[in-house]
N, C-alpha and C positions, 0 to 999 in steps of 0.2 A: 478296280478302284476308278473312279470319276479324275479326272484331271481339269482342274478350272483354273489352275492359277494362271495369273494375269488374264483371265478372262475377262470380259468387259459384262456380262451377266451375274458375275461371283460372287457382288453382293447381294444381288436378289437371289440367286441359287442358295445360299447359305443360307437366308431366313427362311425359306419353306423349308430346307432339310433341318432347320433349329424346331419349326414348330410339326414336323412330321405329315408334313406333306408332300414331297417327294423322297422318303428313303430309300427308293430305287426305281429302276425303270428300265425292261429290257432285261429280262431274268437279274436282276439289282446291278446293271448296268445303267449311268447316266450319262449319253454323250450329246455335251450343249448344242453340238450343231446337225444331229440329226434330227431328219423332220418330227412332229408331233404329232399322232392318229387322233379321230378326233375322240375315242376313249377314254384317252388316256390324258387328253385335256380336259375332258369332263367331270375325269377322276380328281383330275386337282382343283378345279373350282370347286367340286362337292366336299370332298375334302378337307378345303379351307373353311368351308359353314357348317360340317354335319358330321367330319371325325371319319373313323373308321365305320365301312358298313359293309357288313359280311360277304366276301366276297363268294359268286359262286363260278368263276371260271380262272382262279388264278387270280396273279394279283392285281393285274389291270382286269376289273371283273364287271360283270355287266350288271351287278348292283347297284352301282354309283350313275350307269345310262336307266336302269329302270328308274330311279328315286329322280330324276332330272327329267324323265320324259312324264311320269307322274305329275308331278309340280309344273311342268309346263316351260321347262325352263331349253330342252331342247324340241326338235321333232321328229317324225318318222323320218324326215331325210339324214338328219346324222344316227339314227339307225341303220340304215340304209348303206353308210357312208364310215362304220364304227370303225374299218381298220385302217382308211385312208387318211393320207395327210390329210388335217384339218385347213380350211381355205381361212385367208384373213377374215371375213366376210360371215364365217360362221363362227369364229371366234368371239367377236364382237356381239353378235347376236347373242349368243352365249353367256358372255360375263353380263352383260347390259340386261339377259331373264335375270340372272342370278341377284345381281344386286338388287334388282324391285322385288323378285321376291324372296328372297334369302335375307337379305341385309337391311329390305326397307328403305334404301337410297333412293331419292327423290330424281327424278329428270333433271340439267340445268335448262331453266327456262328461255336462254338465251345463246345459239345455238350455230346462228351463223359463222360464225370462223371457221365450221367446217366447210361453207360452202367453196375457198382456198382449195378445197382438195381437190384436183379434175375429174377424179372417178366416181364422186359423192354420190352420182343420180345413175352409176353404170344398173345400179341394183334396185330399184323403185323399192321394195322390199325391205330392203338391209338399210335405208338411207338411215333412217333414226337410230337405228341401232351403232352404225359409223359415225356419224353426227356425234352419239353420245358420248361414245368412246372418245373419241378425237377430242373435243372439247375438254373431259375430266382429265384429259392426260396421260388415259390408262393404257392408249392404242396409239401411236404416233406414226405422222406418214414416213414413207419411203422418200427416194430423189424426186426433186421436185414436185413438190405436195401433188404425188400420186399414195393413197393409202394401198394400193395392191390389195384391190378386196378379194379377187382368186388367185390371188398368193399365196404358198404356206407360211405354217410358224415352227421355226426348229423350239425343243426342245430348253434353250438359252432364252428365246423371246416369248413363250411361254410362259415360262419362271416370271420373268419378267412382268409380265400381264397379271397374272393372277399377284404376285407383289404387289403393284401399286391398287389392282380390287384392292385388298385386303386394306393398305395404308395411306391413307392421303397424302399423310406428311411424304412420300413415294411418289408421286406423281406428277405433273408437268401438265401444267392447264394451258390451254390454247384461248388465245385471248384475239380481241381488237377485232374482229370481223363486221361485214358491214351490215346495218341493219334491213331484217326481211322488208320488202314493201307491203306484203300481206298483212293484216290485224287481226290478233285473234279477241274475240267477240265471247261472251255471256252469250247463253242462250236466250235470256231477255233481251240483252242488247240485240239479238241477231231478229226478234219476233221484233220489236221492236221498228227494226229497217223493214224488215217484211212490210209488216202494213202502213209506214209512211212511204214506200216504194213498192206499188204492186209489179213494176218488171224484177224486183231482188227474186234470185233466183236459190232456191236450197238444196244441192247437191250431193246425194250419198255416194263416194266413190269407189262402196268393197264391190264384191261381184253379186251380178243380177241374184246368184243361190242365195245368199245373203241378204241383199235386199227383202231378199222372200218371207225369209224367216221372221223379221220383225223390222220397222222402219219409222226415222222419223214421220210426223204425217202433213203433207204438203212436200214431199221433198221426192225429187226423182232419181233414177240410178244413171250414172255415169260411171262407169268402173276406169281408175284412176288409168289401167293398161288403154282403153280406147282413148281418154286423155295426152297419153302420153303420148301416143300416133300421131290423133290430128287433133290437140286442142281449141282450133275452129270448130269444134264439133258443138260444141257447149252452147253457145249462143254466140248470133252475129254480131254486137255491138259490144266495143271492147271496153264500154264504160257501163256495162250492167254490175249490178250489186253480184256478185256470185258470192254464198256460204257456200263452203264444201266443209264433211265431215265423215267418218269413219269409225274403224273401231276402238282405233285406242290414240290416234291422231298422226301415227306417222303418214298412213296414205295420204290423207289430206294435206299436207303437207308437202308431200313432192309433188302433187296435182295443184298446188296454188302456185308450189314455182314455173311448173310446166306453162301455168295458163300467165304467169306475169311474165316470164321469159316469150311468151308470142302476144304479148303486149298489152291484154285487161290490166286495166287498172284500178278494176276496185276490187278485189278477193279478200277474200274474211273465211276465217278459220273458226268454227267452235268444237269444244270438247267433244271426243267420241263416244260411241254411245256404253262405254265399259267406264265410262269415266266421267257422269252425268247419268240420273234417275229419270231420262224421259219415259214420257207415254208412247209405246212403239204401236203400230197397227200392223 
């Protein structure tokens, strides 16, 4: 038997054992403060949108990791990664697939309160996905607004996580943070600068294999990792127009802070190209 009382997770732990998302765990053992694999957290996000799905390894079964890597919602690394504690970092990433595609939850467009967290940019990668989290209330930091992105998550803050996925009225939004200095720009508006400004510069930041494959056209590749090195990389004058954009916009995103933190001042963000019907060459 579980033992939760006066546990501080007990009420979230109750609502998914009410609606049969966790009725056990650990041969139908549940102890709140043992860490969580990331299986078996995968299990309950899936869980909460898609029901039971035929296990074929037991009960934490790699059904619920095929149908999520399917969908797009994990990757080869928590394959990779299926029996180990799950990191804060991957969690986040996780719920934040699950909800765009699972639930159809929208991004909040307004996003800085996370920048508060000191670790926000530890992971170029995870930022948006920590961002997200952080902001909806569904992920809350640690001491002194560090979120512990390679932290685990026991088993109790788990519960927890997938709760407030599931319920808004559950969650705890992060508010008041200061506004980016970056603009994000229409892609008319961004053509637009271009040719009233022939030094505005249009910056693709995935990596060069990508650029490869398809690109905006006038726009050169800067992968947001050689950004983050030496942001002088970009261009010498720190009052050039720079767009940057990517694939779905978080890159772009931590490469505009990169480049306002060593001091440009004009950066402009437009949609990425998953998220916008350009013409690629």
């Amino acid at each position: 038997m579980m033992n939760i009382d006066n546990h501080w997770a007990k009420a979230y732990i109750l609502k998914l054992i009410e609606r049969g998302i966790i009725p056990g765990m650990n041969g139908g053992l549940f102890h709140p403060e043992d860490n969580v694999t990331t299986e078996q957290f995968v299990t309950m996000v899936i869980r909460s949108s898609k029901g039971n799905i035929e296990p074929t390894r037991g009960f934490w079964s790699s059904g619920y990791m095929d149908y999520a890597l399917y969908k797009g919602i994990i990757e080869d690394y928590d394959i990779t990664n299926i029996s180990k504690p799950i990191e804060r970092r991957s969690a986040a990433r996780i719920v934040h697939e699950a909800l765009l595609t699972e639930f159809g939850e929208r991004d909040e467009y307004e996003w800085s309160t996370a920048e508060n967290l000191r670790d926000l940019y530890s992971c170029h990668t995870c930022v948006m996905h920590i961002a997200q989290m952080y902001v909806k209330g569904i992920m809350l930091a640690r001491d002194h607004n560090l979120f512990d992105a390679a932290g685990s998550l026991t088993h109790a803050e788990a519960a927890a996580v997938v709760a407030r996925m599931l319920n808004r009225e559950q969650r705890i939004p992060q508010t008041g943070g200061r506004k980016f200095q970056s603009k994000n720009l229409s892609p008319d508006e961004a053509w637009e600068l271009m040719l009233n400004d022939p030094t505005a510069m249009l910056v693709d930041v995935r990596t060069i294999e990508d650029y490869k494959t398809g690109h905006i056209q006038e726009s050169i590749c800067i992968p947001l990792h050689d950004i983050s090195i030496n942001p002088f990389s970009v261009c010498v004058r720190k009052d050039t127009p720079i767009i940057l954009y990517c694939q779905k916009g978080y890159k772009s995103s931590a490469a505009a802070q990169d480049l306002i933190e060593a001091g440009y001042s004009r950066v402009y963000t437009i949609p990425g190209i998953e998220q916008y019907p350009y013409h690629l060459i």
